[in-house]
LUMLOLUM-834740 format. One record per residue (C-alpha): x negated, y negated, z negated; residue in one letter; residue number from 1. Coordinates in nm, 4 decimals. Layout:
<marpas>
MARPA       px       py       pz residuo num
MARPA        X        Y        Z       A NUM
...
</marpas>
This chain:
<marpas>
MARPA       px       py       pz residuo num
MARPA  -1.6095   0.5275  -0.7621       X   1
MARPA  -1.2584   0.6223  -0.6578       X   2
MARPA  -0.9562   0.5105  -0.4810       X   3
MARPA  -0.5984   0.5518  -0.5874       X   4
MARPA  -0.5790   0.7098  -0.2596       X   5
MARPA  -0.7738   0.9723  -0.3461       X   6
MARPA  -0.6360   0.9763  -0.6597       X   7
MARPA  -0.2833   1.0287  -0.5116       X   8
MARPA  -0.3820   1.2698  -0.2337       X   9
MARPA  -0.5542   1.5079  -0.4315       X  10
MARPA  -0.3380   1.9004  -0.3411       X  11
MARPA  -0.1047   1.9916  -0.5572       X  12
MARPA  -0.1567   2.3126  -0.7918       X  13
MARPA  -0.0784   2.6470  -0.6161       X  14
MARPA   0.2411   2.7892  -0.7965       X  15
MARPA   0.3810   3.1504  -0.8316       X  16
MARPA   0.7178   3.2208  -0.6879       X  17
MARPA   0.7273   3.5798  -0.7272       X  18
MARPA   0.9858   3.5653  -1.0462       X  19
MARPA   1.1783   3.2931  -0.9486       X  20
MARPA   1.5490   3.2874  -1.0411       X  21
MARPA   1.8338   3.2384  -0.8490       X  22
MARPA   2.2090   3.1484  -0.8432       X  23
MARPA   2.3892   2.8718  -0.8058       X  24
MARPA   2.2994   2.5319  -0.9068       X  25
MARPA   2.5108   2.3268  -1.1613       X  26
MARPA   2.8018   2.1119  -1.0407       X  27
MARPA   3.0935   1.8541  -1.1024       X  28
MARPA   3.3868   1.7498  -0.9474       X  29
MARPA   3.2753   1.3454  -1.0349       X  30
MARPA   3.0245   1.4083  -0.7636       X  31
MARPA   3.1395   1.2662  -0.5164       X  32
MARPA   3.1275   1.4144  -0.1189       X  33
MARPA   2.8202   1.2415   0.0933       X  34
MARPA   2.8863   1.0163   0.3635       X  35
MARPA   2.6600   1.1855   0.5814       X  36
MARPA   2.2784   1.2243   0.5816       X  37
MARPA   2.0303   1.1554   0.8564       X  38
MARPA   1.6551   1.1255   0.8013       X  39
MARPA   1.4815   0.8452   0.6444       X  40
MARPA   1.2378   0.8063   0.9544       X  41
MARPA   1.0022   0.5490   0.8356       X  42
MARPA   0.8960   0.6754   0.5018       X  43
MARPA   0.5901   0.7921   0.6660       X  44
MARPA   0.2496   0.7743   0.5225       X  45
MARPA   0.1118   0.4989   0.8297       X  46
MARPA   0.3863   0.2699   0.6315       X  47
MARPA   0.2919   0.3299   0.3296       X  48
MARPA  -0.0690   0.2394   0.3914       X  49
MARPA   0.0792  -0.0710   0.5847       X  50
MARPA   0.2122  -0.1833   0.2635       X  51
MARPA   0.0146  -0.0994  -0.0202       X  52
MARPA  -0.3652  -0.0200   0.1690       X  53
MARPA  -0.4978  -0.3114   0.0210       X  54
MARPA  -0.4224  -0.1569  -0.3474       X  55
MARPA  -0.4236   0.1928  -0.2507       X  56
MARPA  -0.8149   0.1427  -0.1357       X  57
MARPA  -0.9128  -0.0232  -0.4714       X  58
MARPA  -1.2164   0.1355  -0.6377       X  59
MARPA  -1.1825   0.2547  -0.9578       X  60
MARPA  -1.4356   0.3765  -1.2525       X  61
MARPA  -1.4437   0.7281  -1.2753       X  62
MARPA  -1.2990   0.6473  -1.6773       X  63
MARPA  -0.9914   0.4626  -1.5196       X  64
MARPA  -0.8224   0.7428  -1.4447       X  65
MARPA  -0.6391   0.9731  -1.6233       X  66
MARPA  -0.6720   1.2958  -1.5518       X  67
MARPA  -0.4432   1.5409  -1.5716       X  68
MARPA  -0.3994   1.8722  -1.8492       X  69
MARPA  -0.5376   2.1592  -1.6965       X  70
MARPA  -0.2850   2.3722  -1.4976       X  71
MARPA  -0.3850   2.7065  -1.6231       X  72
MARPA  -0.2575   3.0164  -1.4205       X  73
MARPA   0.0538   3.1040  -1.6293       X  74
MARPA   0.2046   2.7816  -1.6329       X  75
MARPA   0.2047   2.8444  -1.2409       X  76
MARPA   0.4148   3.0521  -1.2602       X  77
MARPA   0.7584   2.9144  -1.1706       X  78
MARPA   1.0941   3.1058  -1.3334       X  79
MARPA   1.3049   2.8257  -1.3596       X  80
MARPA   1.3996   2.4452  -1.4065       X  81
MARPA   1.2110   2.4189  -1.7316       X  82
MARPA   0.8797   2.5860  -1.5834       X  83
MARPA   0.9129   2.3613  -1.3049       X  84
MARPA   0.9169   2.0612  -1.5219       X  85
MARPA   0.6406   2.1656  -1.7183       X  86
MARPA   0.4043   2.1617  -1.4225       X  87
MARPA   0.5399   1.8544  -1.3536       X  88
MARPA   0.4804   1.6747  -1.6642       X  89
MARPA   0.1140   1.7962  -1.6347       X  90
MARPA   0.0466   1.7562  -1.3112       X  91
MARPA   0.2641   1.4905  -1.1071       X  92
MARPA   0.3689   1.2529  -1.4007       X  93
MARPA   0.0244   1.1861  -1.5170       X  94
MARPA  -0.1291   1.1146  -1.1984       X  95
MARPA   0.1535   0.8906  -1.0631       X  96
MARPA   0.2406   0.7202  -1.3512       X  97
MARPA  -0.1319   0.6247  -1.4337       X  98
MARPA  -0.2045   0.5380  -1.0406       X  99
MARPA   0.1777   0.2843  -1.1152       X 100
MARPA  -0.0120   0.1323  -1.3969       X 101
MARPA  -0.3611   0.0451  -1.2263       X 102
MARPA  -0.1513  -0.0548  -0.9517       X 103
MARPA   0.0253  -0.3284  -1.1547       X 104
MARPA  -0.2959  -0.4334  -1.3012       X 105
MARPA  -0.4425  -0.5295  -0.9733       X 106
MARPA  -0.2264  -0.7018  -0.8549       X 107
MARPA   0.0410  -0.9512  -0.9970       X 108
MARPA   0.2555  -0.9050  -0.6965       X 109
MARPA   0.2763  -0.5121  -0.7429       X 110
MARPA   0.6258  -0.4332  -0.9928       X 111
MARPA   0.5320  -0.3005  -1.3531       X 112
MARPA   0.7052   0.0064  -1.2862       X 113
MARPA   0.7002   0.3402  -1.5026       X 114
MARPA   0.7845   0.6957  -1.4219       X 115
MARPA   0.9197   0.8515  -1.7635       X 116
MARPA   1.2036   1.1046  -1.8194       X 117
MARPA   1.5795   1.0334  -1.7641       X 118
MARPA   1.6170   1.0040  -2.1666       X 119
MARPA   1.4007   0.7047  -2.1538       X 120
MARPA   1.7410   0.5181  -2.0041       X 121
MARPA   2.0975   0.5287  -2.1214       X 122
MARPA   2.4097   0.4702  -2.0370       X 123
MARPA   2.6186   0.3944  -2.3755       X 124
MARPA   2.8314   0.6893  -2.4841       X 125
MARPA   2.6782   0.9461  -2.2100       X 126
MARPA   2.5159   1.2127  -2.3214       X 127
MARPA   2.3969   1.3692  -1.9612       X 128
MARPA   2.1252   1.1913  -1.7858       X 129
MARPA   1.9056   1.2251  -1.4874       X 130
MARPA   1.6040   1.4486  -1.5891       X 131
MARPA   1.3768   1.1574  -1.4405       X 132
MARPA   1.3757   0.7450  -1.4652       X 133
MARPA   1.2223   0.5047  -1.3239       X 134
MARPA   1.2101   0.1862  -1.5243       X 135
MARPA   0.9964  -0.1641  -1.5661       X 136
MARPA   0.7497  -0.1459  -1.7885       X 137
MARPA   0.8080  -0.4058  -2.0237       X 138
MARPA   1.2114  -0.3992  -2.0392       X 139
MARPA   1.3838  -0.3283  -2.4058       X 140
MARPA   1.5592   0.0102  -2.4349       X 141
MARPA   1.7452   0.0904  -2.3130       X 142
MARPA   1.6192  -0.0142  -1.9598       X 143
MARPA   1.8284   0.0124  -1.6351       X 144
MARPA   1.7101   0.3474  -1.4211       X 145
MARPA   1.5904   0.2242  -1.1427       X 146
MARPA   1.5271   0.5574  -0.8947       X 147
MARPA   1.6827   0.8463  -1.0961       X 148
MARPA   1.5597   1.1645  -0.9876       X 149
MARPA   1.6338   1.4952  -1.0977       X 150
MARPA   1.4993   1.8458  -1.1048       X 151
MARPA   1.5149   2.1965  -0.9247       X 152
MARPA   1.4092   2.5386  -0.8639       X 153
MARPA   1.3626   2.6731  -0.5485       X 154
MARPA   1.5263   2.9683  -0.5732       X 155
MARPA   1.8298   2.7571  -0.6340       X 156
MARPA   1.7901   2.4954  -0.4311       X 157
MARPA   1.5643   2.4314  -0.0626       X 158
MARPA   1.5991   2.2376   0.1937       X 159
MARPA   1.6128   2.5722   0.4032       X 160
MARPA   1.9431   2.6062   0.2837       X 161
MARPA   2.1023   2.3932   0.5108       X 162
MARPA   2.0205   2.6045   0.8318       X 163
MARPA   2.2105   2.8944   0.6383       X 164
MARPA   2.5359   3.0632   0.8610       X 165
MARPA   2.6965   3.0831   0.4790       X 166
MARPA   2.9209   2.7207   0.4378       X 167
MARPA   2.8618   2.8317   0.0492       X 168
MARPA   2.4492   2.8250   0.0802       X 169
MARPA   2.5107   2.4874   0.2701       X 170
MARPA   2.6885   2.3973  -0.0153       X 171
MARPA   2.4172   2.4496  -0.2911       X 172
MARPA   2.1987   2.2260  -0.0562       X 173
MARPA   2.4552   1.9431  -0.0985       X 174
MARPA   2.5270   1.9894  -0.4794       X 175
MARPA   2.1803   1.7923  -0.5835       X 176
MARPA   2.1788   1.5498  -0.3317       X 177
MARPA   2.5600   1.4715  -0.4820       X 178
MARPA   2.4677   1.4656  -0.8425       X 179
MARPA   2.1359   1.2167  -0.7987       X 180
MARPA   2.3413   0.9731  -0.5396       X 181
MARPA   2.6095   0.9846  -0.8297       X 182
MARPA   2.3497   0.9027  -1.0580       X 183
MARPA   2.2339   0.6284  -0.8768       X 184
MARPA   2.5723   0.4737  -0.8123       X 185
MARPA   2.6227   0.4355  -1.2022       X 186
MARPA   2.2798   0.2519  -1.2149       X 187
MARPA   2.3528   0.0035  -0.9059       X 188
MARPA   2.0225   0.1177  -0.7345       X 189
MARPA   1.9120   0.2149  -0.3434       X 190
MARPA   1.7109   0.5072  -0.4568       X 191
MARPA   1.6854   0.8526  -0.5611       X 192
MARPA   1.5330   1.2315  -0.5395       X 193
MARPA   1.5232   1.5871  -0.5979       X 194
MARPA   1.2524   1.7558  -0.6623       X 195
MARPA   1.1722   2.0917  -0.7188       X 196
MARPA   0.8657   2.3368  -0.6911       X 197
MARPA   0.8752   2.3920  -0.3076       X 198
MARPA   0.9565   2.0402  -0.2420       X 199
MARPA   1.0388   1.6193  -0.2791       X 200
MARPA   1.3586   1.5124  -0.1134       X 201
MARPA   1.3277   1.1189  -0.1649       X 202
MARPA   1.6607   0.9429  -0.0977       X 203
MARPA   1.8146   0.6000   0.0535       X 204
MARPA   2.1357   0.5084   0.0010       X 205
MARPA   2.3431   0.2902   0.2363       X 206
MARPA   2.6915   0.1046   0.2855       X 207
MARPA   2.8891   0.1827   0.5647       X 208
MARPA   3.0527  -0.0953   0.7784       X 209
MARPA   3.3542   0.1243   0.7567       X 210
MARPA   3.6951  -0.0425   0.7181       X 211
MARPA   3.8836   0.2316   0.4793       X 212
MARPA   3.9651   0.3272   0.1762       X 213
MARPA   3.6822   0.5094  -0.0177       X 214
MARPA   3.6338   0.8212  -0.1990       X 215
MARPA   3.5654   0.6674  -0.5552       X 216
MARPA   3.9344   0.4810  -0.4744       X 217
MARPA   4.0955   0.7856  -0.4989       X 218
MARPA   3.9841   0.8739  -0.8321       X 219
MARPA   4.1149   0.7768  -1.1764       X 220
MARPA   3.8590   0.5319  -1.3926       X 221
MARPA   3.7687   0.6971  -1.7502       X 222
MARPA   3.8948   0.4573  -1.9731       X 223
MARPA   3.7168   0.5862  -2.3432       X 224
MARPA   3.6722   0.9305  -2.3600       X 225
MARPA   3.2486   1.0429  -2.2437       X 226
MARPA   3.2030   1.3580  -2.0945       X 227
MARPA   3.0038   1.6102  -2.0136       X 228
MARPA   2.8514   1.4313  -1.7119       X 229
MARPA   2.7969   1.0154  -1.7185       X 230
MARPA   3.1206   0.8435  -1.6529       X 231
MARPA   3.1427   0.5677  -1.4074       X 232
MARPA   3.1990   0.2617  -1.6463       X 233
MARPA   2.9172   0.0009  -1.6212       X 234
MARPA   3.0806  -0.2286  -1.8063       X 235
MARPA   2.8119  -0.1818  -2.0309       X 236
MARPA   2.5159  -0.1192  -1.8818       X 237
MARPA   2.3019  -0.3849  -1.8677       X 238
MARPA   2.1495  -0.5362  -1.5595       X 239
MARPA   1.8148  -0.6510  -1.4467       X 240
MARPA   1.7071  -0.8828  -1.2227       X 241
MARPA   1.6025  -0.7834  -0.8501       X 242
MARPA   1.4348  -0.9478  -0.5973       X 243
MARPA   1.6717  -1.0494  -0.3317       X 244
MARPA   1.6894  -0.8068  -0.0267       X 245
MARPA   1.4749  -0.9311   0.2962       X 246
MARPA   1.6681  -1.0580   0.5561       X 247
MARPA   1.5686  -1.1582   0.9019       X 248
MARPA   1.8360  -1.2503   1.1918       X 249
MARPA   1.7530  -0.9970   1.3533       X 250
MARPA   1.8035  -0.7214   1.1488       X 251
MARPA   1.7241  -0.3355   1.3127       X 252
MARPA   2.0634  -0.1428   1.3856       X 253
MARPA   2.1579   0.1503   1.2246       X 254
MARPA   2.2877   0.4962   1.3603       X 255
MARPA   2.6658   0.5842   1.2621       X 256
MARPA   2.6708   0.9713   1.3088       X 257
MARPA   2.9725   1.0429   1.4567       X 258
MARPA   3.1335   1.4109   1.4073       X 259
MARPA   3.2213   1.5919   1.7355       X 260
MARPA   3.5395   1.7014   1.5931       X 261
MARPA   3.5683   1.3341   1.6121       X 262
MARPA   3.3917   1.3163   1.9816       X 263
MARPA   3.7296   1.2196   2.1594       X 264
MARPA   3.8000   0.9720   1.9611       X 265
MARPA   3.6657   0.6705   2.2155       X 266
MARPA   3.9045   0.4175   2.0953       X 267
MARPA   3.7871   0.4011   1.7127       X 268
MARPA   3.4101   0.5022   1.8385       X 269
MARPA   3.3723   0.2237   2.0455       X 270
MARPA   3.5083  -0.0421   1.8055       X 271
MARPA   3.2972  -0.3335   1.6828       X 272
MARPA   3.2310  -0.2226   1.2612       X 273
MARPA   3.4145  -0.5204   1.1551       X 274
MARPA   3.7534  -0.2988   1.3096       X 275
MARPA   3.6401   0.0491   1.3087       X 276
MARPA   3.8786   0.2792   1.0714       X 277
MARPA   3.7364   0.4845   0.8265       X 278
MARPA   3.7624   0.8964   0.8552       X 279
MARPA   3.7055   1.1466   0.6022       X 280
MARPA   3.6678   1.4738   0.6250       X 281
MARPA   3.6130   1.6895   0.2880       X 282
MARPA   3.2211   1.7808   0.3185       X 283
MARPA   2.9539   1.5586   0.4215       X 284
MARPA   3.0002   1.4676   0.7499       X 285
MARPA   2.6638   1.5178   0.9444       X 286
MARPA   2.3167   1.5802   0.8979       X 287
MARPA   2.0469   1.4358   1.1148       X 288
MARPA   1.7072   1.5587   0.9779       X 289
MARPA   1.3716   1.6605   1.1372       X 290
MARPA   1.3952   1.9439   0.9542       X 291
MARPA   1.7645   2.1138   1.0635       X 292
MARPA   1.9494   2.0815   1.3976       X 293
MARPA   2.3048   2.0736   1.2769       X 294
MARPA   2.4825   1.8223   1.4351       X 295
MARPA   2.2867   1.8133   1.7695       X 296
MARPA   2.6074   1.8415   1.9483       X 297
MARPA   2.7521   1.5740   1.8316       X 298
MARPA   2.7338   1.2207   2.0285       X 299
MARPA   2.5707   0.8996   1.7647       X 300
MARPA   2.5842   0.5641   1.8404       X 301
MARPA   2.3670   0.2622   1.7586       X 302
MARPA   2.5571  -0.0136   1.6547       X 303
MARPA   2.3938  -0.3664   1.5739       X 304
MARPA   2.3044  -0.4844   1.2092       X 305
MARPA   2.5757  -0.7523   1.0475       X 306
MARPA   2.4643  -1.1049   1.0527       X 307
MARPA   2.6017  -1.0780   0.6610       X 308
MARPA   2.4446  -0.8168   0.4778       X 309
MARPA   2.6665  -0.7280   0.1620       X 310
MARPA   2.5023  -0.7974  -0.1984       X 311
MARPA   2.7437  -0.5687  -0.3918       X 312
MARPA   2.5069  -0.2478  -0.5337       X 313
MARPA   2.7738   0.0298  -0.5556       X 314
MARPA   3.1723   0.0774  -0.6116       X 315
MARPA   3.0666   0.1030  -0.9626       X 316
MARPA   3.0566  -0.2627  -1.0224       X 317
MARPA   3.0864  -0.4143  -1.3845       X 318
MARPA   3.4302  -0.4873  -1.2496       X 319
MARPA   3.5173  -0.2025  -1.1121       X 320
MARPA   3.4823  -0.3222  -0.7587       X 321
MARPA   3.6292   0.0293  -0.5526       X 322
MARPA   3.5698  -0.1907  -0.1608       X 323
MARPA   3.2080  -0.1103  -0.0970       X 324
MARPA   3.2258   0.1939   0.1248       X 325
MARPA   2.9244   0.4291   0.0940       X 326
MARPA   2.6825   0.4745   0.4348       X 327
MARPA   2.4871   0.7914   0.5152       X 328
MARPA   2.2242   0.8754   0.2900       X 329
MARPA   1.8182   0.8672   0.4257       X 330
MARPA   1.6358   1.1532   0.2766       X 331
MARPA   1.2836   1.2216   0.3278       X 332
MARPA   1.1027   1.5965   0.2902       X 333
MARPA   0.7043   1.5955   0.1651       X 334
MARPA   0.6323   1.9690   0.0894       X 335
MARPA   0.4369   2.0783  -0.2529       X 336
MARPA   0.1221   2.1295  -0.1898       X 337
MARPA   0.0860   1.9245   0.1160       X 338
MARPA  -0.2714   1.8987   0.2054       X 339
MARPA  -0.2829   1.7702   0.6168       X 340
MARPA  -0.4610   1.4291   0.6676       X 341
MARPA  -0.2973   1.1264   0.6991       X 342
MARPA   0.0871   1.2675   0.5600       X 343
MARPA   0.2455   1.1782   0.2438       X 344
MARPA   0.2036   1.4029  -0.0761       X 345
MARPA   0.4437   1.4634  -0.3192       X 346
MARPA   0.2265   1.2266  -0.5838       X 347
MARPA   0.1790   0.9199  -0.2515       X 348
MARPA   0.5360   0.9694  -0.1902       X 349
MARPA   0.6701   0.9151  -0.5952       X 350
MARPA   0.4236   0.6614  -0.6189       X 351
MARPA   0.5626   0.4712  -0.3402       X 352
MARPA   0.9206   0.5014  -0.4110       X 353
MARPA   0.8555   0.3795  -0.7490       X 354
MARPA   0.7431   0.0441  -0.6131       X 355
MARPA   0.9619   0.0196  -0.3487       X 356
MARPA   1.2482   0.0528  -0.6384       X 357
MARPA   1.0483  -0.1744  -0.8700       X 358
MARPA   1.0609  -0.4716  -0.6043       X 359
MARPA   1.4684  -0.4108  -0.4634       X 360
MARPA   1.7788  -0.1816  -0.5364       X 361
MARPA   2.0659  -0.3848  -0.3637       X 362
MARPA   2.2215  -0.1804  -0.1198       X 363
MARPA   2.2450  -0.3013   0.2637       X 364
MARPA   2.3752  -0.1394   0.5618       X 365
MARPA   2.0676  -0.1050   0.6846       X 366
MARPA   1.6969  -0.2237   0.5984       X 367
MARPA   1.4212  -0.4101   0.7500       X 368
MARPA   1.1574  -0.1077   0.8613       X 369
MARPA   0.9211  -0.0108   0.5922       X 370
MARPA   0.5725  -0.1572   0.6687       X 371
MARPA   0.3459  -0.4514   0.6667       X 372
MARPA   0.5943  -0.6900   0.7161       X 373
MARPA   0.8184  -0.5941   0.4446       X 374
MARPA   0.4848  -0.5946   0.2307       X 375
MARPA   0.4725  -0.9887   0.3210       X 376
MARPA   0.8052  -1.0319   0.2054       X 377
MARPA   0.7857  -0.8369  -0.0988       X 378
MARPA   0.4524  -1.0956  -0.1745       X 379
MARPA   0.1918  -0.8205  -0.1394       X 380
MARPA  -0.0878  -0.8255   0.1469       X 381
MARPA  -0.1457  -0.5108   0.3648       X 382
MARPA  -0.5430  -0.4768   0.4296       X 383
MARPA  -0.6273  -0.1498   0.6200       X 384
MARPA  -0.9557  -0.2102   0.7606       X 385
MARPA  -1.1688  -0.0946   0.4814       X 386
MARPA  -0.9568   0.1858   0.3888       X 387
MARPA  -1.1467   0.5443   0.3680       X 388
MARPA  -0.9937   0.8581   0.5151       X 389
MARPA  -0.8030   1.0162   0.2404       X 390
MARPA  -0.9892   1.3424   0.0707       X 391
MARPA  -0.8095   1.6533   0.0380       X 392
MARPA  -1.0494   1.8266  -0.2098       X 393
MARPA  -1.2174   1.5177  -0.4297       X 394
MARPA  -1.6130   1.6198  -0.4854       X 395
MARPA  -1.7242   1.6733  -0.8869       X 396
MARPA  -1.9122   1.4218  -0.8352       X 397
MARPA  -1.7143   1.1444  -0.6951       X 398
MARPA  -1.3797   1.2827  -0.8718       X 399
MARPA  -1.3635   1.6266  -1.0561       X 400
MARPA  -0.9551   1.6852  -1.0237       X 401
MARPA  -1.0342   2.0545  -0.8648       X 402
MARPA  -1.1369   2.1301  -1.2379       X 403
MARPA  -0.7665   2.1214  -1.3649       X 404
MARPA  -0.6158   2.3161  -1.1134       X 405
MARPA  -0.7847   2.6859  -1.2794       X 406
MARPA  -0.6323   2.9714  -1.0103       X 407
</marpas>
């Protein structure tokens, strides 16, 4: 007997950098500047086993599972995007997407949710799509992406790259985040990520309190004419139902990073949201990660929740609504390969985005913390107290996954 736990936690395939490639990574001018980004700092693996321990400890015949093709030693070898999806497809997709579908079978609270490829989706007339979907189960094609995500290679593209002194290798840390949070604005959803050989970058979107005019205002609307990248008309896209967003009365605040170019500024900084007046600047604004200390200089603020959240998912609307102003984005690093006890792998932390997507997508300012609670009000039950310590390295006996992993 086995857990999806175990399942999920089981290391991730050793992989040869030595002949990576590396350049620039691709880029258009549709993708729009971030907000800012600051870390996500409650996608943690003690809140994900607050919300989904009860089906995360679930024993399971050894038969239940499906176990991944073997990863021999030459398709470890990374070169590029397409090698990088190829261990991927063998390793990550089959575990995750059979641990979504026991999930949903356990439990009729748990979202039939389905990690496929971007192609799986559509947007009518586009040819370009993310490389990854996430989409219910049993919606007709094509179904709504839910948490598009989209692949990289490392030479390209690391999180390291936004330490660099170079403003042009900051850049090509930027460029991915850009294109996945403009995917996810033409599908109306919270959630997004990058992922690449070296690394998962899961994302959050939010909507600023701003008062302003917004980037997407500035730009002309495609009236006919599809591109080489998706345009932004949704006119056609069809929408599925979501569960409506928690909301409590007292909601927690959110942090407004606030540039130090900007730092003598006290007169906007200090105003309540409902006044404060947007500014722009032409690159993302700040950064507040665990992993970089840009921005330490400059002064943040809390400022308190809104007693009315906004429902409206992106300034893509079906009518074109341009008001919503975009908030910082969350992001979230869980290294390949990750194999300390009690953190998030890359197959926990896909898993779990995919059912936090599958129960909400409406954008808020800011969300009710990720945890046992929010499992209550999503209609699933946290139970922790039987859970087993996760294992690293499964036996053959209990759960033979070291087999497909041939170094």
């Amino acid at each position: 007997m086995s857990t999806l736990l175990e399942y999920l936690s089981v290391t991730d395939p050793s992989l040869d950098r030595t002949n990576v490639k590396t350049g620039s990574n691709s880029f258009n001018s549709d993708w729009e500047d971030l907000e800012g980004i600051e870390e996500w700092t409650d996608f943690i693996y003690e809140n994900l086993i607050a919300m989904l321990g009860d089906v995360l400890a679930r024993p399971y015949q050894q038969h239940e599972f499906d176990p991944p093709a073997p990863v021999q030693r030459s398709a470890c070898c990374i070169i590029n995007e397409p090698t990088v999806t190829a261990v991927l497809l063998k390793w990550n997709h089959t575990i995750v997407d059979c641990a979504l579908e026991l999930a949903s079978k356990a439990s009729a609270t748990m979202p039939a949710i389905s990690w496929t490829l971007g192609n799986h989706t559509g947007l009518c007339g586009e040819t370009v799509l993310p490389d990854w979907a996430g989409i219910y189960s049993n919606m007709a094609f094509p179904p709504s992406n839910r948490v598009p995500g989209d692949t990289k290679v490392s030479g390209k593209w690391n999180t390291d790259q936004q330490h660099h002194t170079l403003h042009s290798k900051r850049d090509e840390f930027h460029k991915p985040l850009r294109q996945v949070v403009h995917y996810a604005k033409l599908f109306n959803t919270r959630y997004a990520y990058v992922i690449s050989d070296k690394e998962l970058v899961c994302i959050r979107r939010t909507v600023s309190e701003y008062e302003g005019i917004p980037l997407a205002a500035n730009r002309l609307a495609r009236i006919s004419q599809p591109s080489a990248t998706p345009s932004r008309r949704l006119d056609r896209l069809p929408q599925e139902p979501t569960t409506p967003s928690p909301r409590t009365d007292s909601s927690p605040p959110f942090r407004v990073m606030i540039p130090h170019a900007q730092s003598q500024r006290r007169d906007e900084r200090y105003l309540t949201p409902e006044r404060r007046t947007r500014v722009r600047q032409d690159s993302v604004v700040s950064t507040h990660s665990a992993l970089s200390n840009m921005s330490l200089d400059s002064p943040d603020m809390l400022l308190p929740s809104p007693s009315i959240i906004r429902s409206s998912p992106s300034a893509y609307t079906d009518g074109g609504n341009l008001d919503v102003n975009e908030g910082n984005v969350q992001i979230a690093v869980v290294p390949w390969g990750e194999s300390r006890p009690n953190h998030l792998t890359v197959n926990l932390a896909l898993f779990w985005l995919h059912i936090l997507a599958g129960c909400d997508i409406n954008l808020q300012p800011s969300y009710p913390p990720l945890g046992k609670n929010l499992a209550v009000t999503y209609g699933m039950l946290s139970c922790v107290s039987f859970l087993r310590p996760p294992l690293l390295i499964v036996s053959s006996q209990d759960f033979a996954l070291e087999y497909f992993v041939l170094k």
